[in-house]
C-alpha positions in Angstrom: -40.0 -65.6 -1.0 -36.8 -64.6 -2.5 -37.9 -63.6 -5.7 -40.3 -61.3 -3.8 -37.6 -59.6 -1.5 -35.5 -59.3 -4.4 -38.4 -57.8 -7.2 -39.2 -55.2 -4.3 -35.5 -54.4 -3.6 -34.9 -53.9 -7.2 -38.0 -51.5 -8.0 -37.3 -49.5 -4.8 -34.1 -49.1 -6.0 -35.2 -48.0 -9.5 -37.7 -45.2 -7.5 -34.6 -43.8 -5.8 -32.2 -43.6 -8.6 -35.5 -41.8 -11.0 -35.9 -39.8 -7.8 -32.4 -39.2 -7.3 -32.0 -38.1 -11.4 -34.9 -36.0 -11.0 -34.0 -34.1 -8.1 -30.4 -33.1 -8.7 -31.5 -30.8 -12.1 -33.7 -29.5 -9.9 -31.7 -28.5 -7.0 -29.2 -26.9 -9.0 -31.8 -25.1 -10.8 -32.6 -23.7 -7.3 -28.9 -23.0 -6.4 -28.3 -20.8 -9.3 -31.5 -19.3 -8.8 -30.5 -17.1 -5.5 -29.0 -14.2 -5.9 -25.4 -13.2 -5.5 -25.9 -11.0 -3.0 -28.0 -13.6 -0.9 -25.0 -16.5 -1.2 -23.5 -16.8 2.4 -19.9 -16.3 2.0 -17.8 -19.2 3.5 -14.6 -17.3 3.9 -13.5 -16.3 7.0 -13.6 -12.6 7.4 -10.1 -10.2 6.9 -9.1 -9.0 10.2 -9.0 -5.2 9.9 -5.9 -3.2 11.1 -6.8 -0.3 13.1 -5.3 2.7 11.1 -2.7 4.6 13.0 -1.8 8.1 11.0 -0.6 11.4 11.4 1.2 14.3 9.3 4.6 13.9 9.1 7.2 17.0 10.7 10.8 15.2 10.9 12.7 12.5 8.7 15.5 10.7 10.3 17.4 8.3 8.3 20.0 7.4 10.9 22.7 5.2 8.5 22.8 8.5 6.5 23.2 11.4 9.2 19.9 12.8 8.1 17.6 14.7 10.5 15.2 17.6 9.3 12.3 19.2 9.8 9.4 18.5 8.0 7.2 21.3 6.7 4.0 21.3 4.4 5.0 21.0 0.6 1.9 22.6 -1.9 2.1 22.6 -5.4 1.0 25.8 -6.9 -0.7 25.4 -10.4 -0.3 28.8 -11.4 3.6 29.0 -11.3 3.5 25.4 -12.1 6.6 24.6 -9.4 6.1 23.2 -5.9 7.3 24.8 -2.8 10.7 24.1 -1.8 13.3 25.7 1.4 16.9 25.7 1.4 17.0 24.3 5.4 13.7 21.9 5.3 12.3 18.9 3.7 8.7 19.4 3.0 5.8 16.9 3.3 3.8 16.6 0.0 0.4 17.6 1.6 -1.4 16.3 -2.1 0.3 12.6 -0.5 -0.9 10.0 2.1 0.0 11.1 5.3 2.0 8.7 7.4 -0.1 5.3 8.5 -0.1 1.6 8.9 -2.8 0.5 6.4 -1.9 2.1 3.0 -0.6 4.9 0.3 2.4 7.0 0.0 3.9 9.5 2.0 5.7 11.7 -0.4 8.9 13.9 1.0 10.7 15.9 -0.8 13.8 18.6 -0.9 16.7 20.0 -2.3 19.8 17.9 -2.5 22.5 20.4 -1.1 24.0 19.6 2.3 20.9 21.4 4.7 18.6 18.8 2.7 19.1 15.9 1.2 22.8 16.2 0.3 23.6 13.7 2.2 22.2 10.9 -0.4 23.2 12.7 -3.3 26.6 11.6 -2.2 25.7 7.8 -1.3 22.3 5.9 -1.4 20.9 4.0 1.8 21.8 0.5 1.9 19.2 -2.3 1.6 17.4 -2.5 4.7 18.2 0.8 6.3 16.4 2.6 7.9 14.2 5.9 7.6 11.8 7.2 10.8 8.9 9.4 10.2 7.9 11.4 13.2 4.4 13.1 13.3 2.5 16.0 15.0 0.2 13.8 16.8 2.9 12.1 18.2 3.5 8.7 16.2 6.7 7.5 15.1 6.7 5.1 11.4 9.5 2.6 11.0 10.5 2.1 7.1 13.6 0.1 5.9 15.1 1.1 2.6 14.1 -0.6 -0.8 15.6 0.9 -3.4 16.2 4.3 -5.6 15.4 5.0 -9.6 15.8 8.6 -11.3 13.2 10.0 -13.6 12.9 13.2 -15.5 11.3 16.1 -13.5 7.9 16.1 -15.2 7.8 12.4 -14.8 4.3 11.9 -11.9 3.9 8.2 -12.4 4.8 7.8 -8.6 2.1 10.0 -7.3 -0.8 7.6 -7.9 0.6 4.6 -5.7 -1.9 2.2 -4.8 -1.1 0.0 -2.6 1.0 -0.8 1.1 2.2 2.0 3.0 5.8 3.1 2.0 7.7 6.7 2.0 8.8 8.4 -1.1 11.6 10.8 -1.1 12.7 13.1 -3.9 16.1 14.6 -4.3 17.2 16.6 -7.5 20.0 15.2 -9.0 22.1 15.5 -12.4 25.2 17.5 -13.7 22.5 20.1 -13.6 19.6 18.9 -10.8 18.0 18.2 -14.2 16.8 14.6 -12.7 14.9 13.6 -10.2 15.9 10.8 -7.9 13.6 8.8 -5.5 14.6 6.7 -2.5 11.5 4.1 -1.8 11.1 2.7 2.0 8.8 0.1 2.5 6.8 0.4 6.0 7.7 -1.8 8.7 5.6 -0.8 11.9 4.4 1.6 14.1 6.7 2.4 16.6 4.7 4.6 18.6 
């Protein structure tokens, strides 16, 4: 009786493994047979950040004694030169405006002491920080990253990808012949 139980446990067993080498091509054949776009992802989805923006029309960078007025800044192809004022710093309206999801905000002015003079004479320290108010009544928090100088026909800045931050530009040089920029990283809506 044993050597029955044992022949019939053995070819059942030799079914199932067959079956078992059989199927597995098979399935897999199947599995790579659906299309990408049918594949359920198993990832769980990105929570999505409600965006918050507005234009900007003052700059305050407390640690520095800076608050201005923010106008609209347009560059004008024809004279080749972008609009600048002697009192105001000026929005780049060809920029992101202010927001909590991505881009740059690019501000901009001269560096005497109605503008920007004020970090001609020293940088912002690491970590300070630089409020953005806007017309619609938000405020952006932004602490201070660093600053880098470029030649004046240097745009490599203008196509940022990436987190929000604010750009500012300031002339500077023996002879305002470079162009300084002071990048804040964003660090939340405050209102």
């Amino acid at each position: 009786m044993r050597f029955y139980t044992a022949s019939a446990l053995l070819y059942l067993m030799s079914i199932a493994g067959i079956g078992f080498a059989l199927y597995t091509p098979y399935v897999a054949a199947q599995a790579s047979a659906i299309s990408p776009s049918a594949k359920v992802a198993i990832h769980p989805a990105e929570p999505t950040v409600p965006l918050i923006e507005g234009t900007p029309t003052r700059i305050v960078i407390p640690s520095r004694y800076v608050d201005l007025p923010l106008i609209p800044g347009t560059y004008d192809k024809a004279t080749d030169s972008w609009t600048l004022s002697g009192y105001e710093a000026q929005f780049a309206t060809a920029s992101t405006p202010a927001n909590n999801t991505g881009g740059e905000t690019f501000v901009y002015g001269h560096n005497n002491d109605y503008v920007f003079g004020a970090l001609r004479h020293a940088a912002p320290v690491v970590g300070a920080e630089a409020l953005i108010y806007t017309s619609n009544g938000h405020e952006f928090a932004y602490t201070f990253e660093k600053t880098w100088s470029v030649g004046p026909y240097d745009v490599s800045t203008i196509n940022y990808q990436g987190p929000p931050v604010l750009l500012i530009q300031t002339c500077t040089g023996s002879f305002n012949e470079l162009r300084t920029m002071y990048l804040f990283k964003f660090e939340k809506v405050v209102r």
